[in-house]
Biopython code that builds the backbone (N, CA, C, O; Angstrom):
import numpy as np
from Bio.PDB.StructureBuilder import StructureBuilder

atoms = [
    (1, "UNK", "N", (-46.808, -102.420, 3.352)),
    (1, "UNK", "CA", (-45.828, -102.994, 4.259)),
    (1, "UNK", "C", (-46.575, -103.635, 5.423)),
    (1, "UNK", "O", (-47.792, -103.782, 5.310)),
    (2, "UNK", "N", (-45.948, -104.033, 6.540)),
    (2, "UNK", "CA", (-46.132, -104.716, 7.482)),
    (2, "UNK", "C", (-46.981, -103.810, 8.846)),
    (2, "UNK", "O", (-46.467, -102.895, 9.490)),
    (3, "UNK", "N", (-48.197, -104.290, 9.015)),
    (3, "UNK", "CA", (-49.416, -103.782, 10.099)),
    (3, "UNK", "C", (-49.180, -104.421, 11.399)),
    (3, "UNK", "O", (-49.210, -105.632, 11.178)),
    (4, "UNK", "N", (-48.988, -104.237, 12.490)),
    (4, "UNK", "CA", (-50.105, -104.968, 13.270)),
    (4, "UNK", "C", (-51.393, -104.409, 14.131)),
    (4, "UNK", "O", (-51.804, -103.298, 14.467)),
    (5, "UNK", "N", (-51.776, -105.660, 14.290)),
    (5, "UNK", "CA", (-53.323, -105.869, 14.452)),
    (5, "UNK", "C", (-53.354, -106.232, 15.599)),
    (5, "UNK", "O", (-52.492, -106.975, 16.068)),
    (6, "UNK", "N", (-54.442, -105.738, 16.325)),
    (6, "UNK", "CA", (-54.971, -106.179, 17.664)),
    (6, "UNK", "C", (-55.964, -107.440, 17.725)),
    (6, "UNK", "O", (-57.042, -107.239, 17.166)),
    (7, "UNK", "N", (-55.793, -108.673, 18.292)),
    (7, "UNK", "CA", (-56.677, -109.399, 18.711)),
    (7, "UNK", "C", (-57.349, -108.933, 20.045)),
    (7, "UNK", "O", (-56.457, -108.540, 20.797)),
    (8, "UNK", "N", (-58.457, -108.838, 20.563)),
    (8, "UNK", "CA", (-58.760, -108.658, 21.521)),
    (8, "UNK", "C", (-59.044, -109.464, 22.617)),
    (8, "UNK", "O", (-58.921, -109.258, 23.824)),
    (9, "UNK", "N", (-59.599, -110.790, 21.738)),
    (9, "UNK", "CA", (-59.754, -112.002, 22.835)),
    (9, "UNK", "C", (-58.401, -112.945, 23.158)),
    (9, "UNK", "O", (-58.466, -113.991, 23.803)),
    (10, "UNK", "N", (-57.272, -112.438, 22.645)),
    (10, "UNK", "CA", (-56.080, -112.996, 22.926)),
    (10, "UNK", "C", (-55.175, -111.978, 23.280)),
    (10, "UNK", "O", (-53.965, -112.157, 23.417)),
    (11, "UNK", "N", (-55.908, -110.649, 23.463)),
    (11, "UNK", "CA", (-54.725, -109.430, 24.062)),
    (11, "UNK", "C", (-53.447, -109.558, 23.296)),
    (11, "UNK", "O", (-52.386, -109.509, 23.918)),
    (12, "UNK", "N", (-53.457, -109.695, 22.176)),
    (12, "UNK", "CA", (-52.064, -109.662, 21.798)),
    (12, "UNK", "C", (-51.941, -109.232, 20.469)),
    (12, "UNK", "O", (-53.003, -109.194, 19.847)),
    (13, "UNK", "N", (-50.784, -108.852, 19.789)),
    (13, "UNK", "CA", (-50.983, -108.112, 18.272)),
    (13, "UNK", "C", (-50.177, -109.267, 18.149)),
    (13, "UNK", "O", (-49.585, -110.094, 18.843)),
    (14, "UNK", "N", (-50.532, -108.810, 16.316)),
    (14, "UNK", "CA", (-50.093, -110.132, 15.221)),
    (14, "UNK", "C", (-49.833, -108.829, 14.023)),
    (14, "UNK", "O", (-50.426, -107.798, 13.705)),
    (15, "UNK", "N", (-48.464, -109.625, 13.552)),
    (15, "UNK", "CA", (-48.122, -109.091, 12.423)),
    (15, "UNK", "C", (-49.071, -109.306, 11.458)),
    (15, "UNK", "O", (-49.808, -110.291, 11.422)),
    (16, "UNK", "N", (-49.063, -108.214, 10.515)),
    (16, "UNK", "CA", (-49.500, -109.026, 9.265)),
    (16, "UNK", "C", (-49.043, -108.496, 7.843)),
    (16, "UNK", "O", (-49.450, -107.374, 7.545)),
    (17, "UNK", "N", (-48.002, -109.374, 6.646)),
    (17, "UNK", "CA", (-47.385, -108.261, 5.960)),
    (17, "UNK", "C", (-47.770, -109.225, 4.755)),
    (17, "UNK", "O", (-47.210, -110.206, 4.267)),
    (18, "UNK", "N", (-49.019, -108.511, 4.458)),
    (18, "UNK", "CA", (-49.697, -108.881, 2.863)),
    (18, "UNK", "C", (-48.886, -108.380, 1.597)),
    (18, "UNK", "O", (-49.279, -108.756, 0.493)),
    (19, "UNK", "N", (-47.888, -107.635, 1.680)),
    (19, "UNK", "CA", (-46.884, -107.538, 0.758)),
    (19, "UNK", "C", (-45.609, -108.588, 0.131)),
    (19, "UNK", "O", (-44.889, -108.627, -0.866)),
    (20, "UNK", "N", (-45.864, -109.508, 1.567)),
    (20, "UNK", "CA", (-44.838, -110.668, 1.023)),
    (20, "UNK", "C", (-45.342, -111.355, 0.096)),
    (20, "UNK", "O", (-44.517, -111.859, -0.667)),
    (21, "UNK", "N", (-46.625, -111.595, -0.150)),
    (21, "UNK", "CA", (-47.409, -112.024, -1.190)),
    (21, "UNK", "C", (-46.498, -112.148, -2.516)),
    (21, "UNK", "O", (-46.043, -113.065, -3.200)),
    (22, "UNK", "N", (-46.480, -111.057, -2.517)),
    (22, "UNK", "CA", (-46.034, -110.399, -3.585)),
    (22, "UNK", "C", (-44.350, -110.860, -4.136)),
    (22, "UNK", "O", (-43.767, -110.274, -5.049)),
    (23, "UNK", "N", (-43.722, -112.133, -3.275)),
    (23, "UNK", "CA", (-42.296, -111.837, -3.743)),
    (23, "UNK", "C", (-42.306, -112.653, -4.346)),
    (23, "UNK", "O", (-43.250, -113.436, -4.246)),
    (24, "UNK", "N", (-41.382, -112.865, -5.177)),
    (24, "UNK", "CA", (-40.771, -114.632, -6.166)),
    (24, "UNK", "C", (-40.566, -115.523, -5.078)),
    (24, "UNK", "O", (-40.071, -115.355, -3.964)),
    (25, "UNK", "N", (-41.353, -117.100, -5.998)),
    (25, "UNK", "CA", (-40.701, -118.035, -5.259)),
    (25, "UNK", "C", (-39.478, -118.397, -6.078)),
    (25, "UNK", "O", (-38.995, -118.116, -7.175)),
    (26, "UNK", "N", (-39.098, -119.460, -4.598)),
    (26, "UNK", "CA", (-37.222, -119.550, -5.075)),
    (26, "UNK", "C", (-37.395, -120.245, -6.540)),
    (26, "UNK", "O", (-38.283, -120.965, -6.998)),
    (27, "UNK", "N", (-35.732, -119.543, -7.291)),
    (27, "UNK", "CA", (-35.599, -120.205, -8.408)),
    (27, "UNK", "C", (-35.583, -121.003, -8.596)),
    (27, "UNK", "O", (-35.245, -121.365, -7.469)),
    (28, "UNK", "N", (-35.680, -122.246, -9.341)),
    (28, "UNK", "CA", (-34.926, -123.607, -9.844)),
    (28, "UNK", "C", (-33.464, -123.581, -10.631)),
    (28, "UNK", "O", (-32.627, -124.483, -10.659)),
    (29, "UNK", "N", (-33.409, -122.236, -11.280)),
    (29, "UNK", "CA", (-31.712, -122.578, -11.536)),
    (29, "UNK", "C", (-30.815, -122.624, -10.746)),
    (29, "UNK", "O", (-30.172, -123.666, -10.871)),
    (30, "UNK", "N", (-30.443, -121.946, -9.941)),
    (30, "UNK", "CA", (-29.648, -121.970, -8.559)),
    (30, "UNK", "C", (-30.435, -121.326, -7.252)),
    (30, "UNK", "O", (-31.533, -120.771, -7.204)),
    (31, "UNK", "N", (-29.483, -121.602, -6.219)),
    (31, "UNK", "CA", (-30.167, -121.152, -5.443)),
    (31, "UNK", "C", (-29.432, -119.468, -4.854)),
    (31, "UNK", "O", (-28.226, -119.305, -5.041)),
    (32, "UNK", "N", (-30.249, -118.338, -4.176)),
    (32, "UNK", "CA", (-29.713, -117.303, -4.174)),
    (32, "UNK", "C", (-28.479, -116.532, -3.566)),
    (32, "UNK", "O", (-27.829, -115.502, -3.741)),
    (33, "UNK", "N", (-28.572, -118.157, -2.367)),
    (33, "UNK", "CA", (-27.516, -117.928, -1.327)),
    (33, "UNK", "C", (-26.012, -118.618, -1.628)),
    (33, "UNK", "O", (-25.076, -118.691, -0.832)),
    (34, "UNK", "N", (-26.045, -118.975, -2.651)),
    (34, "UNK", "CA", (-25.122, -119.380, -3.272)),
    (34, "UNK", "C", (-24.092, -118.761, -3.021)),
    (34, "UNK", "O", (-24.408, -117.717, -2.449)),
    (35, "UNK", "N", (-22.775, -118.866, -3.170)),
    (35, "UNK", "CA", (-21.345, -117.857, -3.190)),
    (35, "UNK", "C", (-21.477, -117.502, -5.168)),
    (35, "UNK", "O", (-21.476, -118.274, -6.127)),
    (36, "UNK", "N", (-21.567, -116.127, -5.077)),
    (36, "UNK", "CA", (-21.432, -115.381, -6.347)),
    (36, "UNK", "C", (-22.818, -115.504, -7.033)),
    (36, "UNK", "O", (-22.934, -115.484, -8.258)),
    (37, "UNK", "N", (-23.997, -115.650, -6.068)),
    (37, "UNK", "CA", (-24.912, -115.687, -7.059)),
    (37, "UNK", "C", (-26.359, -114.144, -6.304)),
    (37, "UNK", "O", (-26.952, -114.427, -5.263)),
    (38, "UNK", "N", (-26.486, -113.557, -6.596)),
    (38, "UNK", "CA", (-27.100, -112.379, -6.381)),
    (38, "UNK", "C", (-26.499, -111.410, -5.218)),
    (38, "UNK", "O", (-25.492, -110.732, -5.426)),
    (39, "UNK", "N", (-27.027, -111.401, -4.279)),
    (39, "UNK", "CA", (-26.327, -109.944, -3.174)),
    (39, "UNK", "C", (-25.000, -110.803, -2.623)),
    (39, "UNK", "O", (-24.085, -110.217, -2.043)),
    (40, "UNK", "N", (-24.979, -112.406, -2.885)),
    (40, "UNK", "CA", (-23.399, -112.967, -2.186)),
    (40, "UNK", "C", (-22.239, -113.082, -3.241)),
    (40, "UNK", "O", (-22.103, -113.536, -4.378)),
    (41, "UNK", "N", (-21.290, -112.294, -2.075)),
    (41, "UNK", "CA", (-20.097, -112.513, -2.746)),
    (41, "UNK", "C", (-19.447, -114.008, -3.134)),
    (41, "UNK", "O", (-19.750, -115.014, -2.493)),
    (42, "UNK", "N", (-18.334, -114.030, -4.482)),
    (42, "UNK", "CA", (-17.699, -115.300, -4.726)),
    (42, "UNK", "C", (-17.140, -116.610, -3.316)),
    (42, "UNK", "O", (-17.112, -117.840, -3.346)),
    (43, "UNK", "N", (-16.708, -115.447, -2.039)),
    (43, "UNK", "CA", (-16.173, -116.089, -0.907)),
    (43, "UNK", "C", (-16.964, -115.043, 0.033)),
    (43, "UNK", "O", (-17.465, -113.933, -0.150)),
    (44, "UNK", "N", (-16.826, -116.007, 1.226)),
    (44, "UNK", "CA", (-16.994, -115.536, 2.217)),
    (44, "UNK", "C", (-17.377, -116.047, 3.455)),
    (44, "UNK", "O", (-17.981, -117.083, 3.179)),
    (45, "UNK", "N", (-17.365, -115.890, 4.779)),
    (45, "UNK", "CA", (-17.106, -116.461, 5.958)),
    (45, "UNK", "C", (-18.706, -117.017, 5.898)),
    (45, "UNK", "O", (-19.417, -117.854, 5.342)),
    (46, "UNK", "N", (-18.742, -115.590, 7.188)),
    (46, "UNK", "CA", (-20.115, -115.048, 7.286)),
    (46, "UNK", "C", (-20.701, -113.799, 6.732)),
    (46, "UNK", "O", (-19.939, -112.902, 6.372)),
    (47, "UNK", "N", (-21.897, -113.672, 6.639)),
    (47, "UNK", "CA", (-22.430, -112.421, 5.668)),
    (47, "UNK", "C", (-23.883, -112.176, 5.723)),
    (47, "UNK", "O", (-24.782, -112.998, 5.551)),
    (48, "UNK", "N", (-23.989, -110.727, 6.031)),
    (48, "UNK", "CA", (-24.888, -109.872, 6.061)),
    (48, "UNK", "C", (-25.513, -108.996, 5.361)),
    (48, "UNK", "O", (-25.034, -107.888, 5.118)),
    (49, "UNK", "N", (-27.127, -109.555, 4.791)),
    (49, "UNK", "CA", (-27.198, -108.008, 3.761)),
    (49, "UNK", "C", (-28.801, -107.922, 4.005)),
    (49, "UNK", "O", (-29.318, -108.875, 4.587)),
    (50, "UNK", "N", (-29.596, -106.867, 3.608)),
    (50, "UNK", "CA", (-30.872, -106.874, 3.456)),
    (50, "UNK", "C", (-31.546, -107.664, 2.388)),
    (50, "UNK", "O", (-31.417, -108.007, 1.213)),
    (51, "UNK", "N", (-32.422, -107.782, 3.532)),
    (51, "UNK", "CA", (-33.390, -108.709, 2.546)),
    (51, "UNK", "C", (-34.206, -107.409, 1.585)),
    (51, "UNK", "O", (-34.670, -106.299, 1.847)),
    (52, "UNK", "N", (-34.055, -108.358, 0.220)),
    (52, "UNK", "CA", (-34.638, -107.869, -0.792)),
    (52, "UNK", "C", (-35.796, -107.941, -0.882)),
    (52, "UNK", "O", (-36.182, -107.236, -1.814)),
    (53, "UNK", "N", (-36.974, -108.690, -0.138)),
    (53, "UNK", "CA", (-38.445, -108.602, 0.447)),
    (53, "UNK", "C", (-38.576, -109.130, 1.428)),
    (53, "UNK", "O", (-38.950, -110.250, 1.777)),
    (54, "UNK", "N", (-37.949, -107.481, 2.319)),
    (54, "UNK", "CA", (-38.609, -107.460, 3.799)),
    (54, "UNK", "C", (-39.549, -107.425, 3.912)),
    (54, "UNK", "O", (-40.244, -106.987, 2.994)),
    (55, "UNK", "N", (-40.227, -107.953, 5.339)),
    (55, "UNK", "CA", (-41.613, -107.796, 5.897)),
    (55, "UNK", "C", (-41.891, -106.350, 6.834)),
    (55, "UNK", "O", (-43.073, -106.112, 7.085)),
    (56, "UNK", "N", (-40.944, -105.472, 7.306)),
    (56, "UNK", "CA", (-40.549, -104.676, 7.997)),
    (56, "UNK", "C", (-39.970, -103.700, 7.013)),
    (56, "UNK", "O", (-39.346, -104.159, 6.056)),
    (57, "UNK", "N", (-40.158, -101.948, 7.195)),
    (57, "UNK", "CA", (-39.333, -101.148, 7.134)),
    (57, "UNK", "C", (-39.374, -100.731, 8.107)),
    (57, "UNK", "O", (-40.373, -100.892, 8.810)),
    (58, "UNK", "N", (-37.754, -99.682, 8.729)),
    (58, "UNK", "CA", (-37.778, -98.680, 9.644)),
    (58, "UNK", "C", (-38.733, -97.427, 9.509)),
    (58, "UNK", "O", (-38.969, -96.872, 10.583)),
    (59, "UNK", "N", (-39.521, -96.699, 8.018)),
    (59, "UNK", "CA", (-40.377, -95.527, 7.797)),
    (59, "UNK", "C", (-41.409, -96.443, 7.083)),
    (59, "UNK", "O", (-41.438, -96.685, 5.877)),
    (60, "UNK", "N", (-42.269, -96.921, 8.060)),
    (60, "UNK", "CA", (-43.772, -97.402, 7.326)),
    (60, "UNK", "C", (-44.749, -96.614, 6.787)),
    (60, "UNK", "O", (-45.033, -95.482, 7.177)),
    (61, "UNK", "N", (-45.231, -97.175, 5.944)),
    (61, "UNK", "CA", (-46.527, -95.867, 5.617)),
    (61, "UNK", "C", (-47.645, -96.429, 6.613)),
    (61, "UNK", "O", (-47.404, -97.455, 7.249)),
    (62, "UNK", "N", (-48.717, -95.845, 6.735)),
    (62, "UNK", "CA", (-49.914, -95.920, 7.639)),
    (62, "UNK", "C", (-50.865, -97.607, 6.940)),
    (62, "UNK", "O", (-50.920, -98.214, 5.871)),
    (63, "UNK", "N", (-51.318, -97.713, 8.021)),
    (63, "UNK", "CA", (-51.655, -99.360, 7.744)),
    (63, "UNK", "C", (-53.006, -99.149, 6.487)),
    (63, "UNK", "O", (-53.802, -98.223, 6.330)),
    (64, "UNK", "N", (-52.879, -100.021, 5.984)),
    (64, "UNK", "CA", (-54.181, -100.398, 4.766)),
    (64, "UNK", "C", (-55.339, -100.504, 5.627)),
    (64, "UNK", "O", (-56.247, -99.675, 5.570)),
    (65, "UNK", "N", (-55.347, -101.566, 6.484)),
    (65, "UNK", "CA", (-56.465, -102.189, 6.937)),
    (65, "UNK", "C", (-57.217, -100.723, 8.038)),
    (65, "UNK", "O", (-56.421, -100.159, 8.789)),
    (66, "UNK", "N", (-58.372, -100.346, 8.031)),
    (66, "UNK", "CA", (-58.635, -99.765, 9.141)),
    (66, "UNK", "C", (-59.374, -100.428, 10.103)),
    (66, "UNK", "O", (-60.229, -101.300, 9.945)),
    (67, "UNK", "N", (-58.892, -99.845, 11.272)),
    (67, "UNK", "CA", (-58.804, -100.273, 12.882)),
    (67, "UNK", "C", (-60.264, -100.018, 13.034)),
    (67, "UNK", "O", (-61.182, -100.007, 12.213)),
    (68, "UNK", "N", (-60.194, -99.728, 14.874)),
    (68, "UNK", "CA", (-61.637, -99.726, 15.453)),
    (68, "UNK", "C", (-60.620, -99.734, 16.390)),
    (68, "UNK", "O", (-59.428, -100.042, 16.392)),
    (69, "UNK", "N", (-62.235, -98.882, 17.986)),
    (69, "UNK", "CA", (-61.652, -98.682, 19.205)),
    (69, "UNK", "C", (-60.969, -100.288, 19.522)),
    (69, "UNK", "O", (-59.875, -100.526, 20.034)),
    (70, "UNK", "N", (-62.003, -101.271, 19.036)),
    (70, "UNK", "CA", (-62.141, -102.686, 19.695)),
    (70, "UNK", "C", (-60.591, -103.178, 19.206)),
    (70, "UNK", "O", (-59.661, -103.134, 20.012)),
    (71, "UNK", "N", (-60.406, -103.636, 17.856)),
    (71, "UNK", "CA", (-59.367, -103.777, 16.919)),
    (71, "UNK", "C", (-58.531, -102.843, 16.381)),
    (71, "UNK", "O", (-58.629, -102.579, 15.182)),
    (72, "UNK", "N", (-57.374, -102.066, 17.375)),
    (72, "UNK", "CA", (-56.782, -101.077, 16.571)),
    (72, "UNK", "C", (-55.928, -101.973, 15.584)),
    (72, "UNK", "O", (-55.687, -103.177, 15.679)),
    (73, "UNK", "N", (-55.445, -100.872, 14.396)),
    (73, "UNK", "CA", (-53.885, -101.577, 13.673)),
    (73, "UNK", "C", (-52.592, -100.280, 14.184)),
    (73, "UNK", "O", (-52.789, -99.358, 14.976)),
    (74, "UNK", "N", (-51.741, -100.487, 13.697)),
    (74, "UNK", "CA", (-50.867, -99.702, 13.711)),
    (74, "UNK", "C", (-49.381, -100.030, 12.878)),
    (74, "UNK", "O", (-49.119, -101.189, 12.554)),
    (75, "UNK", "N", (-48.805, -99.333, 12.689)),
    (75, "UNK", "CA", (-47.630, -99.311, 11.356)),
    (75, "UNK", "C", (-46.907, -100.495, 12.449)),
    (75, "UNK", "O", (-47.404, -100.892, 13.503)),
    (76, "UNK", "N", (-45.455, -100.954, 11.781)),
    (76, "UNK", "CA", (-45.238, -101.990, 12.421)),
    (76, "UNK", "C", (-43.652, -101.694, 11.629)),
    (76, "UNK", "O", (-43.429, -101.947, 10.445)),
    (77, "UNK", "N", (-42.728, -101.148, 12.532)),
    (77, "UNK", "CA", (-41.345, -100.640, 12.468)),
    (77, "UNK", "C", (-40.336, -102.258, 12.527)),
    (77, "UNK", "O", (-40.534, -103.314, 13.127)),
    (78, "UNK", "N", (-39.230, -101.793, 11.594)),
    (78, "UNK", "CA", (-38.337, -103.070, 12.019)),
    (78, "UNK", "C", (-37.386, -102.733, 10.706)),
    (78, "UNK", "O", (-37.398, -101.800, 9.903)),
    (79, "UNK", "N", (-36.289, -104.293, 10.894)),
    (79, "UNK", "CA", (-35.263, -104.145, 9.755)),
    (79, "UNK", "C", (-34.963, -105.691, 9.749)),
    (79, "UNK", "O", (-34.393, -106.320, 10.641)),
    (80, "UNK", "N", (-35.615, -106.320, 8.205)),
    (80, "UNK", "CA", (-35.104, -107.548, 7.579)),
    (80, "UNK", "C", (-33.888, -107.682, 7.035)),
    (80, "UNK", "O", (-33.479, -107.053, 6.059)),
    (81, "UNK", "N", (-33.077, -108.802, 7.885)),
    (81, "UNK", "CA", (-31.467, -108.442, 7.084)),
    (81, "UNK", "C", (-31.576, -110.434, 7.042)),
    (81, "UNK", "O", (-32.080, -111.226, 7.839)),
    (82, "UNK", "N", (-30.895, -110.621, 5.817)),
    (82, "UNK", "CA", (-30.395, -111.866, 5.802)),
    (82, "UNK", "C", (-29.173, -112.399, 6.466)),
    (82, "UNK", "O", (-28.146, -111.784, 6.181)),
    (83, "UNK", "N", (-29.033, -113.530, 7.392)),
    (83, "UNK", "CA", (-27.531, -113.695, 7.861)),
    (83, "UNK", "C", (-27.450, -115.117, 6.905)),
    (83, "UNK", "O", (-28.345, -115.961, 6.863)),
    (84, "UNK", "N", (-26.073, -115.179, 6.099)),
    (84, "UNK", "CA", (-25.737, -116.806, 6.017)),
    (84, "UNK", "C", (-24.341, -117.216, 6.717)),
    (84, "UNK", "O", (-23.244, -116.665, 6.627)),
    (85, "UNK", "N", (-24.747, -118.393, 7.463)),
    (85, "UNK", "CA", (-23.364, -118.411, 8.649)),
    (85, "UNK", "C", (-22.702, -119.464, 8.004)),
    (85, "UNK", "O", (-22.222, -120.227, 8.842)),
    (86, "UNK", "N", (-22.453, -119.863, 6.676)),
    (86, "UNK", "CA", (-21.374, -120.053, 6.177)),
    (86, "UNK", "C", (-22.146, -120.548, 4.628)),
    (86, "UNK", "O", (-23.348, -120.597, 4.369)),
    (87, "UNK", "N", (-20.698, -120.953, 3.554)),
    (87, "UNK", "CA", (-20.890, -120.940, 2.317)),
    (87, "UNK", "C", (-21.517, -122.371, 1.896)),
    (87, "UNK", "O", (-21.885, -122.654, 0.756)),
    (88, "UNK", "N", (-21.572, -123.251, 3.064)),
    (88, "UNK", "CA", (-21.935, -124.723, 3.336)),
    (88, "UNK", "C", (-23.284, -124.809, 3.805)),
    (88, "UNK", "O", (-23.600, -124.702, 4.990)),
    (89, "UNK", "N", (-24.267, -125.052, 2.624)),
    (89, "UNK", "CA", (-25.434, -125.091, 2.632)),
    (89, "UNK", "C", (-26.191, -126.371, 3.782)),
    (89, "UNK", "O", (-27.318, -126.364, 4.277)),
    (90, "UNK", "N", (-25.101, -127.368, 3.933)),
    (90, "UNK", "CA", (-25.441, -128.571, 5.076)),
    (90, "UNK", "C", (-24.942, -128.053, 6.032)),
    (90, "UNK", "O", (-25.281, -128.665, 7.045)),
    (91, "UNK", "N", (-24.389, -127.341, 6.213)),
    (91, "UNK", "CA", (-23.156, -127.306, 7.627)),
    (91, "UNK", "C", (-24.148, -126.927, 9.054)),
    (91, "UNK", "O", (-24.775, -125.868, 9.095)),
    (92, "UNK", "N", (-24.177, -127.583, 9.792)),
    (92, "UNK", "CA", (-25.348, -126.721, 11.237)),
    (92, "UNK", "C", (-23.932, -126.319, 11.973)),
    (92, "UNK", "O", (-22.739, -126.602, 11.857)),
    (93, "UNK", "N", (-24.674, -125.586, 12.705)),
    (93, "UNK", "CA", (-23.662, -124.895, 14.118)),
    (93, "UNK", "C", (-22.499, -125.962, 14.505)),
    (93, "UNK", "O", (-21.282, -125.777, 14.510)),
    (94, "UNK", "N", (-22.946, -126.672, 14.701)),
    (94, "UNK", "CA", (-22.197, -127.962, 15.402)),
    (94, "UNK", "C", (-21.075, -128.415, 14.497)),
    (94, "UNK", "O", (-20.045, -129.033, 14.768)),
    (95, "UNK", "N", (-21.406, -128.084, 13.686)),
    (95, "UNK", "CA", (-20.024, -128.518, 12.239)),
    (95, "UNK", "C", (-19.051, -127.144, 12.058)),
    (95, "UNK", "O", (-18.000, -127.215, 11.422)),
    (96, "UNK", "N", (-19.602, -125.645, 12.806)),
    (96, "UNK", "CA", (-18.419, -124.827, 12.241)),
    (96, "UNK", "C", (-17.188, -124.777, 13.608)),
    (96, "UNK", "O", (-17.161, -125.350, 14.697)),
    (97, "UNK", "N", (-16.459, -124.025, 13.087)),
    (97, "UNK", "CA", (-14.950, -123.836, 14.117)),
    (97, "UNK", "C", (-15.659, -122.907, 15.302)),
    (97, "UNK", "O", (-16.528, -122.035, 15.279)),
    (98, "UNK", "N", (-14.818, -123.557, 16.402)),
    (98, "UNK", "CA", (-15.135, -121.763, 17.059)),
    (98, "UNK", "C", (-14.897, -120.454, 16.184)),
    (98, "UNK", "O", (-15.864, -119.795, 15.801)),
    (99, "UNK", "N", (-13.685, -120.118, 15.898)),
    (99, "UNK", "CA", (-13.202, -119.385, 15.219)),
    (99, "UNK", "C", (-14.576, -118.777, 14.513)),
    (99, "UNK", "O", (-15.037, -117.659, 14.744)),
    (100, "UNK", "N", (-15.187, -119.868, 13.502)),
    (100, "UNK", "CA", (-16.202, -119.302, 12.575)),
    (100, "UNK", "C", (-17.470, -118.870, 13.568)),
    (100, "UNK", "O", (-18.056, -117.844, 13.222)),
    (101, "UNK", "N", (-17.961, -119.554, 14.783)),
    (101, "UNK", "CA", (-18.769, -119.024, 15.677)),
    (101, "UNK", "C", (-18.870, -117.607, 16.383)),
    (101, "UNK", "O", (-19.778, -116.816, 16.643)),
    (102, "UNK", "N", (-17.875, -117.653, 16.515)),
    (102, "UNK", "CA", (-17.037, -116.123, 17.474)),
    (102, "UNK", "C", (-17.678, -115.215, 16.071)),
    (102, "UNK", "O", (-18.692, -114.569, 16.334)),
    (103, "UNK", "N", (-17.218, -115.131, 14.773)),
    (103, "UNK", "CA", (-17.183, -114.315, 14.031)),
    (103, "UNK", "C", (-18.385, -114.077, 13.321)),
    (103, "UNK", "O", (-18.673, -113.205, 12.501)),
    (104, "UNK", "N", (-19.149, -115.195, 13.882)),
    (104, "UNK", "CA", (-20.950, -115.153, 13.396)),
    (104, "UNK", "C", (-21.578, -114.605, 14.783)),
    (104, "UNK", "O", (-22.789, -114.400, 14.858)),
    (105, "UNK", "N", (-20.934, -114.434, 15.597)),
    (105, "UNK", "CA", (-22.151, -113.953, 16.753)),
    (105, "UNK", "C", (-21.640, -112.644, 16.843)),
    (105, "UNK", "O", (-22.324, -111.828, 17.461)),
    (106, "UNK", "N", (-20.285, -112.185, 16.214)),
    (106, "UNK", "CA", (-19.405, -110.742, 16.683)),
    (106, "UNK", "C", (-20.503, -110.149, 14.959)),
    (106, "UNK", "O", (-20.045, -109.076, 14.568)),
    (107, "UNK", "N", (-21.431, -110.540, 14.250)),
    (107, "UNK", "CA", (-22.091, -110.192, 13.145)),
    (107, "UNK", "C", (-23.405, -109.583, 13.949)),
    (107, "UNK", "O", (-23.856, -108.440, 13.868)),
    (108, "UNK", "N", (-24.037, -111.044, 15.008)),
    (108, "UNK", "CA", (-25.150, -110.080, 15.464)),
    (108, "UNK", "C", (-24.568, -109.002, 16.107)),
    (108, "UNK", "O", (-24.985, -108.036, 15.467)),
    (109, "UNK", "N", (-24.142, -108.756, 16.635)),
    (109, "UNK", "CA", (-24.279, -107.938, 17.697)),
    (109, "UNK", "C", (-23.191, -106.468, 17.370)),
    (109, "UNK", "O", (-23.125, -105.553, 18.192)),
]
sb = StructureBuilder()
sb.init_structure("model")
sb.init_model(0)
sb.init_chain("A")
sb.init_seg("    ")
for serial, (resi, resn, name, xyz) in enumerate(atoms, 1):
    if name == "N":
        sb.init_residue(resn, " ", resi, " ")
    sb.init_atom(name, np.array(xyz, "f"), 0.0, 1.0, " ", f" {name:<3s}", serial, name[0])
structure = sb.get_structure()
């Protein structure tokens, strides 16, 4: 799963999740976000589900890579969820209703 890593000459950690490696690229028969085609339902507004290759779990196991005083690593906690804010693969923000806005931001939060 997902590490991070200490840079030292940039004081700052960096993810790093060499497991995504590992996922399928997208199909060519359809695509996943489709209405009725894998974790999405036939209809639906807006919709929320986990991603099926997260970069993040909430119970990590201990990092692969080993650290140093200079370069520590450390496990790297979180939760990958997919949002699709509507069934309209063109549609940007600017094209939905309030109505549909209100009910995509009452999703984050």
């Amino acid at each position: 799963m997902a590490e991070l890593r200490w840079n030292p000459l940039l004081r700052t950690w960096t993810m790093v999740a060499g497991n995504r490696q590992a996922r399928p690229n997208l199909r060519t028969d359809g695509c996943p976000f489709c209405p009725g085609s894998g974790n999405v339902p036939s209809t639906y507004d807006v919709l929320e589900y986990d991603n099926d290759f997260p970069a993040l779990t909430t119970d990590p196991d201990e990092p692969d890579a080993v650290g140093s005083e200079l370069s520590p690593v450390a496990p790297n906690y979180g939760k990958c969820e997919v949002i699709l804010y509507s069934p309209q693969h063109d549609a940007s923000l600017h094209d939905l209703s309030i109505a549909h806005l209100t009910r995509l931001v009452e999703l984050w939060t």
